[in-house]
N, CA, C and O atoms as CSV, one atom per row, in Angstrom:
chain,resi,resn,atom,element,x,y,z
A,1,UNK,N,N,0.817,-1.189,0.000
A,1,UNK,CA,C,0.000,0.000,0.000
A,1,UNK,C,C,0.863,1.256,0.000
A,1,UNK,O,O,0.550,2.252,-0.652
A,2,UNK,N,N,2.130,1.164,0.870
A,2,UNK,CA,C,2.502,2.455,0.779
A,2,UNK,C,C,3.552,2.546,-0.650
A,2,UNK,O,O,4.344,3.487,-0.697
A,3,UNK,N,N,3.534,1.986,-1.282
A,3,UNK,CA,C,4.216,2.084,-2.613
A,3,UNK,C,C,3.595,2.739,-3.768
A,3,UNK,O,O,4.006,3.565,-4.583
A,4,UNK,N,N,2.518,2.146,-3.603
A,4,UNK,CA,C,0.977,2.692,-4.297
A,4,UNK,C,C,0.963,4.083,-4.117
A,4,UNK,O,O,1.161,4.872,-5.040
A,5,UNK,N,N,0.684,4.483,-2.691
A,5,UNK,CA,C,0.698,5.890,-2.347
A,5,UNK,C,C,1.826,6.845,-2.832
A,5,UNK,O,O,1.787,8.009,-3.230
A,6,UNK,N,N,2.732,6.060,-2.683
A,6,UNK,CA,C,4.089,6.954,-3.417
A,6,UNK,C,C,4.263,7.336,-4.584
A,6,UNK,O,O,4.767,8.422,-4.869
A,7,UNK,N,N,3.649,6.027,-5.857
A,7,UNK,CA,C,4.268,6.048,-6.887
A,7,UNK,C,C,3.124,6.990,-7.129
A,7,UNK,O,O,3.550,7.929,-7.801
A,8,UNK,N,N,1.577,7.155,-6.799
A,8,UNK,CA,C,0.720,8.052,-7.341
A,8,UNK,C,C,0.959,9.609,-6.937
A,8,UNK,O,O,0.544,10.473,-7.709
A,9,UNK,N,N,1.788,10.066,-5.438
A,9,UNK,CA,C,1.690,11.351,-5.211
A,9,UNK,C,C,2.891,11.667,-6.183
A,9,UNK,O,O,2.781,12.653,-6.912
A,10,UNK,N,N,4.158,10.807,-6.248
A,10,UNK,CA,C,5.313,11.300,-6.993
A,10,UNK,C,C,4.907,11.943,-8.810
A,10,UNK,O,O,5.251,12.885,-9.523
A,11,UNK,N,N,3.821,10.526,-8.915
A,11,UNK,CA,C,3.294,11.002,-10.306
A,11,UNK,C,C,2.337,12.819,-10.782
A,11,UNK,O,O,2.262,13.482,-11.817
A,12,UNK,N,N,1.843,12.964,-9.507
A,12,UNK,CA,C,1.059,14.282,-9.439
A,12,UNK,C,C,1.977,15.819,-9.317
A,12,UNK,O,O,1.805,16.861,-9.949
A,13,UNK,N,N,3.284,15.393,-7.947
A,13,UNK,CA,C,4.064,16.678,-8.040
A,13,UNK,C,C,4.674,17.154,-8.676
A,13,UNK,O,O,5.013,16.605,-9.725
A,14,UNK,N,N,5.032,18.202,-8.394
A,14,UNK,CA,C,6.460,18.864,-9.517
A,14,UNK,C,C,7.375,18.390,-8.518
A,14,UNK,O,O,8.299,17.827,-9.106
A,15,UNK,N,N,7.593,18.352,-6.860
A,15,UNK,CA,C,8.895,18.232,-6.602
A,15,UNK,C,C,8.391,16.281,-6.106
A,15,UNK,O,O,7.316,15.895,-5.647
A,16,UNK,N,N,9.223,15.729,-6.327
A,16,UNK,CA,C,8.955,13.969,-6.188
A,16,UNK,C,C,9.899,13.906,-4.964
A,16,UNK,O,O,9.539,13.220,-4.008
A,17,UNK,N,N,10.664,14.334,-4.932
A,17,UNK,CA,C,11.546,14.036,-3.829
A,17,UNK,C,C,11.558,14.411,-2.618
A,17,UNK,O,O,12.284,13.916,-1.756
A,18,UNK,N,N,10.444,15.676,-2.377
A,18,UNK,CA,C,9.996,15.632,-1.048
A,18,UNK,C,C,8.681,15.095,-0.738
A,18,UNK,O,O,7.844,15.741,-0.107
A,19,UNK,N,N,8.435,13.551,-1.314
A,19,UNK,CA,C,6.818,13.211,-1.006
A,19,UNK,C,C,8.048,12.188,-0.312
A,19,UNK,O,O,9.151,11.834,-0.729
A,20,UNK,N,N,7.098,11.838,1.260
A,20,UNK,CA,C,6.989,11.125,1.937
A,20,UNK,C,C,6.197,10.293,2.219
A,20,UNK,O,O,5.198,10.977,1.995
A,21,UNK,N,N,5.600,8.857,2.703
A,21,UNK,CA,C,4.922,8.184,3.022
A,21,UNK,C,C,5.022,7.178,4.386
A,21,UNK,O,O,5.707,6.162,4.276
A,22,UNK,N,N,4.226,7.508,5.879
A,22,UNK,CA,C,4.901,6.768,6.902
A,22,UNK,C,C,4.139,5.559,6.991
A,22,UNK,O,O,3.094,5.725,6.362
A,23,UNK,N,N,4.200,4.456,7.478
A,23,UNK,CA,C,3.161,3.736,7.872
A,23,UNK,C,C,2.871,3.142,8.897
A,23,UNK,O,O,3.694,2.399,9.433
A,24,UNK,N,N,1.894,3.295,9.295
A,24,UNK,CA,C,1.221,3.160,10.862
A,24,UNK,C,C,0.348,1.905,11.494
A,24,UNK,O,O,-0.851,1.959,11.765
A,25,UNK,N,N,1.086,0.935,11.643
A,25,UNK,CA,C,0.078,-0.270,11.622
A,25,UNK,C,C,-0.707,-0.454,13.207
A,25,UNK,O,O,-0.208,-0.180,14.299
A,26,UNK,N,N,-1.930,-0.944,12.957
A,26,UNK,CA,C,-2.749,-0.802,14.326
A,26,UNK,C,C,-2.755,-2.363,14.263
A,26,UNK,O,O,-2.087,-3.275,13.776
A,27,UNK,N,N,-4.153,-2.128,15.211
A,27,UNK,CA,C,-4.670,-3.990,15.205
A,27,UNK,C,C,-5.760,-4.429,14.181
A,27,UNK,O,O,-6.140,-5.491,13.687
A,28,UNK,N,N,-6.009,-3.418,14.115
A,28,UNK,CA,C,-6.949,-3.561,12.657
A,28,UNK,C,C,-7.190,-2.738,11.441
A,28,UNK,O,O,-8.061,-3.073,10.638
A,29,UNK,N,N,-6.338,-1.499,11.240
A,29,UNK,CA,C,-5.981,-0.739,10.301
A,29,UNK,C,C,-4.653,-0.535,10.033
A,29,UNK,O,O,-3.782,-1.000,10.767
A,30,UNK,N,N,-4.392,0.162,8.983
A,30,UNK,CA,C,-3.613,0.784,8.463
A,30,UNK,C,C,-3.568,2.141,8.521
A,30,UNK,O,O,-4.574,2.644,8.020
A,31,UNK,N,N,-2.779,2.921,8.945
A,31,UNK,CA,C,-2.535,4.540,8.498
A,31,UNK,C,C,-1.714,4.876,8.087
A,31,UNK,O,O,-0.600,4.810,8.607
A,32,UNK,N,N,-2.109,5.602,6.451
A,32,UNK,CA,C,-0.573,5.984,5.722
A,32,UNK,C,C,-0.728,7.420,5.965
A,32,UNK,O,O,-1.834,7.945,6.090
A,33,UNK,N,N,0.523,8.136,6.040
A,33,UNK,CA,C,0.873,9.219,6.178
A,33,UNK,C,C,1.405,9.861,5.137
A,33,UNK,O,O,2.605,9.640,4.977
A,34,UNK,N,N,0.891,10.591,4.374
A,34,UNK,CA,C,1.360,11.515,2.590
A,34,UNK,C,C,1.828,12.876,3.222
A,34,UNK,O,O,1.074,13.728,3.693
A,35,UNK,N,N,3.405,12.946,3.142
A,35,UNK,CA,C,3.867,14.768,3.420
A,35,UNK,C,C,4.373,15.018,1.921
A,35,UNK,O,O,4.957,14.278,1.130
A,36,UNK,N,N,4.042,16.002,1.855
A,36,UNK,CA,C,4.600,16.775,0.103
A,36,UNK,C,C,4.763,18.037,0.689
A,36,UNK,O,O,4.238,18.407,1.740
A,37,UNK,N,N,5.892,19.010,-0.403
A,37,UNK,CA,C,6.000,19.401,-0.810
A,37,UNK,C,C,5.032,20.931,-0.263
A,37,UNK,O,O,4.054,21.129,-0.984
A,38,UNK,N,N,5.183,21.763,0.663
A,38,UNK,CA,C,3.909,22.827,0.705
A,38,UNK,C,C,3.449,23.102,-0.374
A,38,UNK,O,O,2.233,23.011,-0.540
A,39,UNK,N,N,4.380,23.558,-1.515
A,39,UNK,CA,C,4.150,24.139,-2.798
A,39,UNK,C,C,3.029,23.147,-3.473
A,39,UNK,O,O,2.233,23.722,-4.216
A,40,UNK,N,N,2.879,21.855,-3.326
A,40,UNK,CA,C,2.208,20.829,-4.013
A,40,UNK,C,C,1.481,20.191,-3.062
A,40,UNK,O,O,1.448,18.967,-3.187
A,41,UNK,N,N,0.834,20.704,-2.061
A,41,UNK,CA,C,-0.407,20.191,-1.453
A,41,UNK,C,C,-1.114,20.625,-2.371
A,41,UNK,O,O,-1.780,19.602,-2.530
A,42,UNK,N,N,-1.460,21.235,-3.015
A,42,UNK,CA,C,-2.769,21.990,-3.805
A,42,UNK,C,C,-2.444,20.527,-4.638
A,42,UNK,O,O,-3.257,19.696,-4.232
A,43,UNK,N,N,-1.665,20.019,-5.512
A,43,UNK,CA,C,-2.357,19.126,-6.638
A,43,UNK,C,C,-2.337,17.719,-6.515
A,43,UNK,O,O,-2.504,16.911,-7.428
A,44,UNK,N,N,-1.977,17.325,-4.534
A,44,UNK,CA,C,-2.395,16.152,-4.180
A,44,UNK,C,C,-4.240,16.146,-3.445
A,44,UNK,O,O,-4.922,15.162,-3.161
A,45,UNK,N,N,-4.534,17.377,-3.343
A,45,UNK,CA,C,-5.637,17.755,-3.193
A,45,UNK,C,C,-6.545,17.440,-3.824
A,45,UNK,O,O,-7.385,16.541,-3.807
A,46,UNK,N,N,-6.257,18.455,-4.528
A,46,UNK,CA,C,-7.208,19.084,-5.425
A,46,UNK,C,C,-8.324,19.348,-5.877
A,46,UNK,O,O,-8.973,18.545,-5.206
A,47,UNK,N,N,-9.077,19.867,-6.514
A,47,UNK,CA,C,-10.288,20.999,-6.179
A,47,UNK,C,C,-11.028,20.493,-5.514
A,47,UNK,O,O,-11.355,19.365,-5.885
A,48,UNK,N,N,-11.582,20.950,-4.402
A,48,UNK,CA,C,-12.261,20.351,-3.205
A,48,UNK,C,C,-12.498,18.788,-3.213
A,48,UNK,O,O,-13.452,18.021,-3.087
A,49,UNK,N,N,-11.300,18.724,-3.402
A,49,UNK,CA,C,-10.469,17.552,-2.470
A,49,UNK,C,C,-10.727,16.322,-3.679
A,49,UNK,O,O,-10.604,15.226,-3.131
A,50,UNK,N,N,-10.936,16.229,-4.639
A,50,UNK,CA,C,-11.109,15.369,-5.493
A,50,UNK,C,C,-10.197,14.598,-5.660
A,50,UNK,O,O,-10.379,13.392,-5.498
A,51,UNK,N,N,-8.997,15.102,-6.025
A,51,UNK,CA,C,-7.826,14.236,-6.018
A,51,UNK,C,C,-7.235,12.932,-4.939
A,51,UNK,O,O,-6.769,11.814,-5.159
A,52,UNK,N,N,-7.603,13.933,-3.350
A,52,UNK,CA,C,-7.109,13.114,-2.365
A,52,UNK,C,C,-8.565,12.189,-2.268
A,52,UNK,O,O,-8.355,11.038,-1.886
A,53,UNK,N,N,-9.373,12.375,-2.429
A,53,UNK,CA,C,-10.502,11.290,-2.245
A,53,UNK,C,C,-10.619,10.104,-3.545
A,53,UNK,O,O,-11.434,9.182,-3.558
A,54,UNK,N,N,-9.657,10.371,-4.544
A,54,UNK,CA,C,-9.235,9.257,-6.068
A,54,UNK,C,C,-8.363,8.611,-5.205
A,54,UNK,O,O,-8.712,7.436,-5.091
A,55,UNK,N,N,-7.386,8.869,-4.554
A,55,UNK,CA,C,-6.295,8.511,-4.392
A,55,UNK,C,C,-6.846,7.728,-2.844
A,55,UNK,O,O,-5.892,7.012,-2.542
A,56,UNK,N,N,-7.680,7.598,-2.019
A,56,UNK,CA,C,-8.446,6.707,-1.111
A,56,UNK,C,C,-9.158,6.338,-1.424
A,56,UNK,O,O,-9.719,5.728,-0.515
A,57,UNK,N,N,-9.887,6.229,-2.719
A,57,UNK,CA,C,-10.418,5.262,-3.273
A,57,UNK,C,C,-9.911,3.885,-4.139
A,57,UNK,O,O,-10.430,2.770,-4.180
A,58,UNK,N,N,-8.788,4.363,-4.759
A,58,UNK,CA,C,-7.481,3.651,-5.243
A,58,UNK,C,C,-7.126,2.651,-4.037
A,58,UNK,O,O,-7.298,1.444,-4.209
A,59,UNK,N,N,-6.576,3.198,-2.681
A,59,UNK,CA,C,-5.654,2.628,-1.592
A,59,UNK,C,C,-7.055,1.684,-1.185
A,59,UNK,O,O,-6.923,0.462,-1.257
A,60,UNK,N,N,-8.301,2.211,-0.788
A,60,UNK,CA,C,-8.899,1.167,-0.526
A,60,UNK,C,C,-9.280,-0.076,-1.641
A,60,UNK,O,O,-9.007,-1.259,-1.437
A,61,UNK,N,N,-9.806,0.322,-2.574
A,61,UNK,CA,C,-9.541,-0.739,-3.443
A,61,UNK,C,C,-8.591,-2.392,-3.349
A,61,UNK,O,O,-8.979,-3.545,-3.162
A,62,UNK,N,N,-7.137,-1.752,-3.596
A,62,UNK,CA,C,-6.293,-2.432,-3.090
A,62,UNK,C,C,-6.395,-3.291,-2.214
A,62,UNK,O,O,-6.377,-4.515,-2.342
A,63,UNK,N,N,-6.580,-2.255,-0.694
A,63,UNK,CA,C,-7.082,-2.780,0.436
A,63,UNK,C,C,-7.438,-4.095,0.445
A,63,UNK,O,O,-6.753,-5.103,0.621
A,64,UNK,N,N,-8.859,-3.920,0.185
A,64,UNK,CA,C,-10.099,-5.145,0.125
A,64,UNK,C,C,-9.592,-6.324,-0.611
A,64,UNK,O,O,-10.302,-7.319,-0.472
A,65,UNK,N,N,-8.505,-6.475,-1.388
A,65,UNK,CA,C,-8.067,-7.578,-1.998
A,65,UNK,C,C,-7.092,-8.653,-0.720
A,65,UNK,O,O,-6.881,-9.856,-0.566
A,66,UNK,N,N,-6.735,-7.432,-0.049
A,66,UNK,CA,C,-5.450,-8.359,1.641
A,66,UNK,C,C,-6.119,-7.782,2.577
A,66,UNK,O,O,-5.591,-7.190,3.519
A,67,UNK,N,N,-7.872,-7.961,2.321
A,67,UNK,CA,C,-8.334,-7.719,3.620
A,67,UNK,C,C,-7.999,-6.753,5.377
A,67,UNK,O,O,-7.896,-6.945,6.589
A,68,UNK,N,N,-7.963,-5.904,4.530
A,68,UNK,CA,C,-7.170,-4.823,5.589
A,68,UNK,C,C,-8.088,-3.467,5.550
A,68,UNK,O,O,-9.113,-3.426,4.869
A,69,UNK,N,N,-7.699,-2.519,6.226
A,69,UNK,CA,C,-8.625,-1.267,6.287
A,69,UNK,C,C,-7.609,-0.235,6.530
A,69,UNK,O,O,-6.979,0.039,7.552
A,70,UNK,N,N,-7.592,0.404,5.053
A,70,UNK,CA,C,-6.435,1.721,4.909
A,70,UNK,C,C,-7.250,3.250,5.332
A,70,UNK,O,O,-8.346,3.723,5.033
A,71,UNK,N,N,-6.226,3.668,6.083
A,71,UNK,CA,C,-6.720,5.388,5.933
A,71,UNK,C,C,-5.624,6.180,5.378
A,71,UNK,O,O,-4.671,5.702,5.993
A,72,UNK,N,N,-5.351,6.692,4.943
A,72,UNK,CA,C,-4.942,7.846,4.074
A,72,UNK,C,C,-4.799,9.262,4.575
A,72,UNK,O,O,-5.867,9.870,4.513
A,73,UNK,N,N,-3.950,9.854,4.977
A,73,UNK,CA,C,-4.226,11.262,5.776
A,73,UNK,C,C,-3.070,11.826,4.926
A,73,UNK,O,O,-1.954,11.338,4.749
A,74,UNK,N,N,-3.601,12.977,4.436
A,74,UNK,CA,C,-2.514,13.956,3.928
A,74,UNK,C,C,-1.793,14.976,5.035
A,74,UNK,O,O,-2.706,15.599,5.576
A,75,UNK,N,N,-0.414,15.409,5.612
A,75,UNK,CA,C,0.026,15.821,5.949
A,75,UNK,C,C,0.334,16.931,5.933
A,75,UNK,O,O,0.533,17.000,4.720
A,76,UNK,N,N,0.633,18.279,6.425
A,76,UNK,CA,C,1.212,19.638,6.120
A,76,UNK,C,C,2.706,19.301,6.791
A,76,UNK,O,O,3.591,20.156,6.789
């Protein structure tokens, strides 16, 4: 999952090399952590929030195949 998350925010920014991804394992979820770029929060966003809600729809997707439960939180 967090590869997924990477290879899609790297694909969206202009700067790739400051996207980060942490991962947070519980007892029954997942939490990935997306930091970018200040300059490029706007186009992991994007317009009221469309982008970041493609991009948790994507991770869950995934998800449901290894039975797991992802959250997705974008970072400042």
């Amino acid at each position: 999952m967090r590869e997924l998350v990477e290879v899609i925010a790297k694909a969206l920014v202009d700067n790739p090399d400051a996207v980060q991804v942490n991962e947070l394992e519980g007892e029954r979820s997942v939490i990935l952590e997306l930091k970018v770029a200040p300059e490029d929060m706007g186009k992991v966003i994007g317009k009221q929030g469309r982008i970041a809600k493609a991009i948790r729809t994507v991770v869950k997707a995934a998800a449901i195949r290894e039975n797991k439960h992802v959250v997705v939180e974008i970072l400042q």
